[in-house]
C-alpha positions as CSV (number, residue, x, y, z in Angstrom):
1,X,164.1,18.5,58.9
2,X,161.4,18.3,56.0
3,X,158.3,16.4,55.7
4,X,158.8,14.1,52.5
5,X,155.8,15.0,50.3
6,X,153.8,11.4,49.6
7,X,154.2,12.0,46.1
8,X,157.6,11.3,46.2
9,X,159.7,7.8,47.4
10,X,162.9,7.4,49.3
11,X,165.2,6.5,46.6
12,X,163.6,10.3,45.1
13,X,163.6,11.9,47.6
14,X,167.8,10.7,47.7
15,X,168.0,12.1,44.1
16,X,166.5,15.4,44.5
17,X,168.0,16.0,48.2
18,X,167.1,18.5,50.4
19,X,166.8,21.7,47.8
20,X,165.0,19.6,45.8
21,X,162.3,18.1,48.2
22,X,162.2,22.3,49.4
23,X,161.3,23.0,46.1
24,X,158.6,20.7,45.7
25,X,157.2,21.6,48.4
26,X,156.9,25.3,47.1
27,X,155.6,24.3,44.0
28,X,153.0,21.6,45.7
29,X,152.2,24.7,48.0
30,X,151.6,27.6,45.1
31,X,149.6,24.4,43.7
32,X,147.4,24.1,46.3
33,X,146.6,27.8,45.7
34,X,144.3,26.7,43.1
35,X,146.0,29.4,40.5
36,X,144.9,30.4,37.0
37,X,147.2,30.1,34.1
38,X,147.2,34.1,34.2
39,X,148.4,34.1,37.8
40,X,152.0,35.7,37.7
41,X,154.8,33.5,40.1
42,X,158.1,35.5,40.6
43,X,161.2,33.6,41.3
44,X,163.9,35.5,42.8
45,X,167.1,33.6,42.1
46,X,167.8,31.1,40.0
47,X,171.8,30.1,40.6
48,X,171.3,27.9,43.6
49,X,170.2,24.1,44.3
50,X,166.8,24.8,45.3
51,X,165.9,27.6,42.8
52,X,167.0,25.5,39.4
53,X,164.5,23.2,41.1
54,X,162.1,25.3,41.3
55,X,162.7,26.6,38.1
56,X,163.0,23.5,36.2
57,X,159.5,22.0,38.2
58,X,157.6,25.4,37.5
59,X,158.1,24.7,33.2
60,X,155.6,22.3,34.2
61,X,152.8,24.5,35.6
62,X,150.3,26.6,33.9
63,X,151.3,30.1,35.8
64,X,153.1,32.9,34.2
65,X,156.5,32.5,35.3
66,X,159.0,35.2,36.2
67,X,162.5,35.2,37.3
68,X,164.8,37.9,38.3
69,X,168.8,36.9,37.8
70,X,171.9,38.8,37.3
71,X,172.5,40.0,34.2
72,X,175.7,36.8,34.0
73,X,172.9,34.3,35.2
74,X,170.6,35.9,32.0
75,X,170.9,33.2,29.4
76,X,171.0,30.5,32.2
77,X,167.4,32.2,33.3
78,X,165.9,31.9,30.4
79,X,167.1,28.6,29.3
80,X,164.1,27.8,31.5
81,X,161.5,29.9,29.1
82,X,159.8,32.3,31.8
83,X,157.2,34.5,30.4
84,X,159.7,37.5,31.8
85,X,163.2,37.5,32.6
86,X,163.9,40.0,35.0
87,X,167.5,41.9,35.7
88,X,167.7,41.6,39.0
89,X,169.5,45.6,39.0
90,X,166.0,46.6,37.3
91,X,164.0,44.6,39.9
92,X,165.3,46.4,42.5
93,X,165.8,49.6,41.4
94,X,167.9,52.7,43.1
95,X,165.4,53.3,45.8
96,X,164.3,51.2,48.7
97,X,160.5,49.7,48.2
98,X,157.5,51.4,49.2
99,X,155.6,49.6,51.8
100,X,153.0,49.1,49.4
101,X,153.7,48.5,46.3
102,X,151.2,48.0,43.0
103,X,150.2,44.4,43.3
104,X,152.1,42.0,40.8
105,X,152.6,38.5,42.4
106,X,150.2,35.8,43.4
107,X,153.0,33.4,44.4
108,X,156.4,34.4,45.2
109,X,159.8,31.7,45.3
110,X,162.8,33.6,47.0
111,X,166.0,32.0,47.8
112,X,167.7,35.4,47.7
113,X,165.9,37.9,50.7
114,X,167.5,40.8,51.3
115,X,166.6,43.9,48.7
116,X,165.0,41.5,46.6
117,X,162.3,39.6,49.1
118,X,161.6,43.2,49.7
119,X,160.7,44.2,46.7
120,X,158.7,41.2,46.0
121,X,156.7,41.3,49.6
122,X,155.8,45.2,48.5
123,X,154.7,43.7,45.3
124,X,152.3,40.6,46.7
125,X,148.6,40.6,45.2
126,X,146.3,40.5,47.9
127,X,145.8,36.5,49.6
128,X,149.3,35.6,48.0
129,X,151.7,33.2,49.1
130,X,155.8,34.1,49.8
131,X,157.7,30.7,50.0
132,X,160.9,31.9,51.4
133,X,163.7,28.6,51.3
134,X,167.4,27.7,50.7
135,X,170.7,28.7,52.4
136,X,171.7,32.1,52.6
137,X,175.4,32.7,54.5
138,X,177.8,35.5,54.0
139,X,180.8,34.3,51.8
140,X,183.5,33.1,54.2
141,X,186.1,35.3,54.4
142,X,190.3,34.1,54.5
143,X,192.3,35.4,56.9
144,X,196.0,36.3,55.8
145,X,196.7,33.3,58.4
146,X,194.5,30.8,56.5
147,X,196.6,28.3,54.3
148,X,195.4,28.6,50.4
């Protein structure tokens, strides 16, 4: 269970549902950071309930707004108009993250974890915030007994 933000009603808080009111609450939390318009927020998926959310809530903030997506998810990503679209392939890269990486994000959004919250938490300026949110489950997988 989630706090409903006060902002928001019942009968919103219905519309949006639970990925939405999650997302809110990152943004309202990356708000409360007091950011400039230069401050760079990375969002690591895009795909899911919570991150179009996100996504679609962050076109309204002053930050400069990254997100990493698969290169099928690319014209999706940017129908949202993030200063940089990322590839999630190039994102990663071939080797695991350093520790410490050079500092890139004041505010990070990751539905994803895994490689890519990696990468990101190597990459987090100094006082930055990680919002880590949404469901992540292994794909189920059908048995030769199940019925199709």
């Amino acid at each position: 269970m989630i706090k409903r933000p006060a902002s928001l009603d019942a009968r919103s808080a219905m519309v949006f549902g639970g990925a939405g009111i999650a997302a809110m609450i990152a943004i309202e939390a990356i708000a409360a950071l007091q950011l400039s318009a230069e401050a760079n927020v990375l969002q690591t998926s895009i795909t899911g309930g919570m991150s179009s959310v996100a996504a679609a809530l962050l076109t309204k903030q002053p930050y400069q707004r990254h997100i990493v997506a698969g290169g099928k998810h690319a014209d999706y990503a940017r129908s949202f108009e993030p200063h940089k679209f990322i590839l999630r392939e190039s994102f990663i890269g071939e080797d695991a993250p350093p520790p410490v990486d050079t500092p890139k994000w004041d505010a990070v959004i990751d539905t994803a974890c895994g490689a890519l919250l990696g990468r990101a938490l190597s990459q987090l300026a100094p006082h930055g915030l990680v919002l880590c949110c949404g469901v992540r489950s292994p794909r189920p997988r059908c048995r030769s007994s199940c019925a199709a």
